[in-house]
N, C-alpha and C positions, 0 to 999 in steps of 0.2 A: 618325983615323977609327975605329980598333978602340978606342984610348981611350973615343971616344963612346959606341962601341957597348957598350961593357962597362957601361959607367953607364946607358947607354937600359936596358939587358935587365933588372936587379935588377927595375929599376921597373916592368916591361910585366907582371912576374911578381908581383910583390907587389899589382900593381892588378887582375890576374887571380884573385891568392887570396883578397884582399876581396870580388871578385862573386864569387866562390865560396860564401864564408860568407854572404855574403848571401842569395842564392839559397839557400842549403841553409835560413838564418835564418828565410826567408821561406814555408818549405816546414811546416819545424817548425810556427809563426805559426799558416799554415793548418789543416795536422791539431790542430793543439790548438784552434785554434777551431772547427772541423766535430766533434770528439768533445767538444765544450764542449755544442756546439747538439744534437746527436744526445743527450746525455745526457738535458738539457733535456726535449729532446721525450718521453722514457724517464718520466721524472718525471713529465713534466706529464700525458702518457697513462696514465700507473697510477694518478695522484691522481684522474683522472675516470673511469677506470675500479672505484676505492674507492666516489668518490661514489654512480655508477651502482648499485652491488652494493649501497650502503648502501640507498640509495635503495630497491630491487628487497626487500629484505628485511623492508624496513620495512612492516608491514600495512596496507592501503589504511582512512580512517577509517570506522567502521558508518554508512549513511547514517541519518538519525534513521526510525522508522515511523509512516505516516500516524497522524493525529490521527484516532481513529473519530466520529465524529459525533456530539453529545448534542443533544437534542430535547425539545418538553414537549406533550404533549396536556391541552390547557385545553377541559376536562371541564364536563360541567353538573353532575356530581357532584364534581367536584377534578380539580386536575392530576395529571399522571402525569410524570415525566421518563426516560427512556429511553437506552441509550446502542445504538449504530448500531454491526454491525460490519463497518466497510468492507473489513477487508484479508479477512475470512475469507466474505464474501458479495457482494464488489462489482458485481454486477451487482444484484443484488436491493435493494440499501440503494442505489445509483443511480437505479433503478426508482420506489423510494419516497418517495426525498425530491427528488427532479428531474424523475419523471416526474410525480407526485400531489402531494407538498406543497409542495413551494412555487410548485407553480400554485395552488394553495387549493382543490385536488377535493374534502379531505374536510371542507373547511367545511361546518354542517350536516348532515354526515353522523352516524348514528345507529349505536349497537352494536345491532344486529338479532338476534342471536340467543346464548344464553346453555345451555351443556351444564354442567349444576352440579355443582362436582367436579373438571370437565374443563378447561372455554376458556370466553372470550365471542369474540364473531367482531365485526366492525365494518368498515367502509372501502370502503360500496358503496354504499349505501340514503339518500337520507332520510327524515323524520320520516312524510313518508306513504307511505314504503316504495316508492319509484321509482328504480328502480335508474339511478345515474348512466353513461355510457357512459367504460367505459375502455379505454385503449390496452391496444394490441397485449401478448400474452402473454409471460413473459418466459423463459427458461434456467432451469429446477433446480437450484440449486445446495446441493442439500440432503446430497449427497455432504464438507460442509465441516469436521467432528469437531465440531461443534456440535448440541447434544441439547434434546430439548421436554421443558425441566425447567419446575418453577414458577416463572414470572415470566418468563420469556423470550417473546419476540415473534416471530409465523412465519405464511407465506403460505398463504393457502387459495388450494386449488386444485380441479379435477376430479379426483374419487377413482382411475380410470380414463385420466387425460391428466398423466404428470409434469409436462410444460412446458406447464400452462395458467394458471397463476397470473397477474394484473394487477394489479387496488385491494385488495380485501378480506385484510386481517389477522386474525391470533386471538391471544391472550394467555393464555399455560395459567395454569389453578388450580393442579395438580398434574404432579406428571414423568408424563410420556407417551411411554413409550417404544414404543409402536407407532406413534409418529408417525415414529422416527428412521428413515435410512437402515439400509440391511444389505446387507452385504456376504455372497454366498451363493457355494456353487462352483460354480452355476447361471446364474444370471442376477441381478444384484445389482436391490433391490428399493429404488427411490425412497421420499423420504418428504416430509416438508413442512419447504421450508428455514426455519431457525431464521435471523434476521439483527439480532437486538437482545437488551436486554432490561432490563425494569425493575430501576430504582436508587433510585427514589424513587417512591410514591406507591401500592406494593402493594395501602397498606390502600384506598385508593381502587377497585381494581380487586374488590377483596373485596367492596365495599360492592356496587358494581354489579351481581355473581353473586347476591346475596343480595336481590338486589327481587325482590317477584313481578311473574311474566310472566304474557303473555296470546296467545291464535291469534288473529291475523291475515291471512286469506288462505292463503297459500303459507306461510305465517311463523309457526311452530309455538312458539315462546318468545324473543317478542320482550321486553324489560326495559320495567314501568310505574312510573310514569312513565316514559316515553324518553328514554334517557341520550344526549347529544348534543355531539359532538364542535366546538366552537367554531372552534377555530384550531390549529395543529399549529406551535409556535413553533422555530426552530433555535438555540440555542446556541452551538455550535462546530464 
């Protein structure tokens, strides 16, 4: 029996130190694979925290700026082509080519009055000088760094009412700068929004200043023959 027992014991011990190293094996196993995965995630959260930073650094692209609007006034004297400036007047060049022309308000309508030197005025009247009814008046936006140089296009208005402007346009001969805005340390002084301006067909606009006029009625230098506005075409 203690014979036995001496040979049982080696073995209850040697099979005790096997689960031992096992267990211990098995322990190692695990932390090496939990600081495998832990790394891992180390890695793979800085890489997308790179990205992100990249990403965040990186300048967001310019959106492109509106297209402004090119337009042609088909003239009984010639065309005119015009270019619209939408980003620096958008209420006004809204006004005029959505509220007036391309309902077709200034069809037949007639340039009515001619300050020589100055402007012609146009985009109310026709040929027998009756005035068309136009919508509602619009916002001044004559505050926009745009000036009443020669060839530039701009609202009539009430001398007396900034925000009265509707149909009627004018086209300067020459720069007019007592048309422009000003800024005063008083009370800053409106002027007459500028929202286009000729690009083609100057000499056309010359020609019309240069008929003689005639009174009619209320209408102190209307253009004769009557210069008369056909169709107001859009472009772009």
């Amino acid at each position: 029996m203690r014979a036995g027992c001496s040979i049982q014991r080696p073995t209850i011990l040697f099979s005790s130190l096997l689960a031992l190293l096992a267990l211990v094996g098995c322990g190692k196993s695990s932390a090496k694979t939990a600081a495998t995965t832990a790394d891992g995630a180390q890695q793979q959260s800085a890489s997308t925290s790179a990205i992100n930073s990249a990403a965040a650094a990186k300048p967001a692209p310019d959106l492109p700026k509106p297209i402004d609007p090119m337009i042609v006034l088909h003239t009984s004297q010639g065309d005119v082509t015009i270019k619209l400036f939408q980003e620096k007047a958008p209420r006004t060049v809204e006004n005029f080519l959505r509220g007036y022309a391309e309902r077709g308000f200034y069809e037949q309508t007639i340039f009515h009055h001619v300050e020589p030197g100055q402007m012609i005025i146009a985009g109310g009247y026709t040929a027998d000088l009756q005035r068309k009814p136009p919508r509602a008046p619009i916002y001044n936006e004559s505050k926009n760094g745009l000036l009443n140089r020669r060839g530039t296009i701009a609202m009539i208005r009430d001398a007396d009412a900034p925000h009265s402007a509707t149909s009627e346009f004018f086209i300067n001969l020459a720069d007019n700068p007592d048309f422009d805005f000003k800024a005063t340390d008083e009370d800053d002084v409106p002027g007459y929004c500028v929202f286009g301006e000729v690009v083609q067909g100057m000499d056309v606009i010359d020609r019309i200043a240069q008929l003689p006029t005639s009174s009619l009625g209320d209408f102190a230098k209307v253009p004769s023959p009557p210069v008369t506005i056909a169709r107001i075409e859009r472009l772009q």
